[in-house]
C-alpha positions in Angstrom: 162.8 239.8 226.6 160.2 240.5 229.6 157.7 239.4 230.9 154.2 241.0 232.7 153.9 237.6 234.7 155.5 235.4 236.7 154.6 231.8 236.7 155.2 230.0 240.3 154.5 226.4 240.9 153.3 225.5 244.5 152.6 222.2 245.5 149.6 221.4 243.1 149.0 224.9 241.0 151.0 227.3 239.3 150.2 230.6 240.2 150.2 233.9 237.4 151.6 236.7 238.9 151.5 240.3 238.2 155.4 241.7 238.4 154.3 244.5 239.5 153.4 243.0 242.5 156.2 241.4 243.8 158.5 243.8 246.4 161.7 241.7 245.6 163.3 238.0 245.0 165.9 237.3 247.4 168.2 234.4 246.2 169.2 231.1 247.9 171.8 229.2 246.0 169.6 227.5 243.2 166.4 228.8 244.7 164.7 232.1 244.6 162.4 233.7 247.5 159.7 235.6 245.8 158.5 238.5 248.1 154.8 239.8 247.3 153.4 243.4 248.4 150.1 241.3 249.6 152.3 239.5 252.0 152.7 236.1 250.3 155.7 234.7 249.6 156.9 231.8 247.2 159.9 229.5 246.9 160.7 228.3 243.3 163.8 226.2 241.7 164.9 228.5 239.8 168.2 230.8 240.3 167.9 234.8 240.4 169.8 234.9 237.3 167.4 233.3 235.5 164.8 235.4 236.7 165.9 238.7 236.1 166.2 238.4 232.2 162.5 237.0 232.5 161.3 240.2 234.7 161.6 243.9 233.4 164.8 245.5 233.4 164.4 248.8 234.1 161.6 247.8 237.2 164.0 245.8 238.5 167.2 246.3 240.0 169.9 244.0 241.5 171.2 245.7 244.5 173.6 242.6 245.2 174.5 239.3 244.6 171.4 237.9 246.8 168.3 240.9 246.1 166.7 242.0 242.8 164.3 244.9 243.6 161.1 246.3 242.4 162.2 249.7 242.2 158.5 251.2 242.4 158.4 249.9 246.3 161.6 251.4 247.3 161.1 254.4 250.0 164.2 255.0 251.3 168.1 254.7 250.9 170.0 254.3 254.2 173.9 255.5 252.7 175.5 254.5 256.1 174.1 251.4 256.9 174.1 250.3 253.1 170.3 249.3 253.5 167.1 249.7 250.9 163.9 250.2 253.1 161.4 248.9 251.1 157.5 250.6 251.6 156.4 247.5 253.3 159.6 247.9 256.0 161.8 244.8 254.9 165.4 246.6 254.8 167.7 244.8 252.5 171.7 245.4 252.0 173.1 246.4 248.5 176.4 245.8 247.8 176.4 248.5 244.1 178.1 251.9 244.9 175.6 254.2 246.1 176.1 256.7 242.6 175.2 253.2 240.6 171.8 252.6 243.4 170.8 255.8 242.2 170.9 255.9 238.8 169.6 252.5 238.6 166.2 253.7 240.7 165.8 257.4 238.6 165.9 255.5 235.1 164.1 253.1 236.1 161.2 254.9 237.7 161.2 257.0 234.1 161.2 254.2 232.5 158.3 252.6 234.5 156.1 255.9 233.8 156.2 254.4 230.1 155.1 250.7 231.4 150.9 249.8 231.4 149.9 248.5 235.2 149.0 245.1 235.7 148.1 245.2 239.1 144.5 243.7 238.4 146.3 240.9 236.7 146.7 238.8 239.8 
């Protein structure tokens, strides 16, 4: 089961955030870098793993062991390099064969056209 928002303790508050906000969570061992498209990022003690079954499954895509992805900020795919470009410029590696990338990013963006938007729930 989903969630629409991601609760992040930081120092003395927990912030609510929309999911469809965040660009991507990068992993680090038994943390997790969250990556917001405002700029702001956030590093909580919990692992990826845990995460993705909390965020929504078709909006997000693990591209490797390290990177789960908001699919809607993906602008391109660099085959050669083995790179996401994300619309904010970060460029992160994917280790999934290029014909999984793909179908992972076209059902999840018809999926996502099904999905309400929570931006305004910041």
């Amino acid at each position: 089961m989903y969630t629409e928002r991601i609760l992040i303790p930081y120092h003395d508050k927990i912030y609510v955030i929309a999911h469809t906000i965040v660009l991507f969570f990068k992993s680090d061992n038994y943390y997790t870098h969250i990556y917001l498209s405002d700029g702001r990022n956030y590093v909580i003690s919990k692992s990826l793993s845990k995460l993705e079954k909390e965020v929504h499954d078709t909006q997000f895509i693990r591209i490797s062991q390290s990177f789960l992805v908001n699919i809607n900020f993906i602008s391109s795919i660099d085959k050669k390099k083995k790179e996401v470009t994300l619309t904010d410029k970060h460029q992160l590696p994917f280790t999934v064969p290029i014909k999984k990338l793909v179908t992972l990013i076209q059902t999840g963006l018809t999926q996502s056209s099904i999905i309400p938007d929570t931006t305004e729930l910041l």
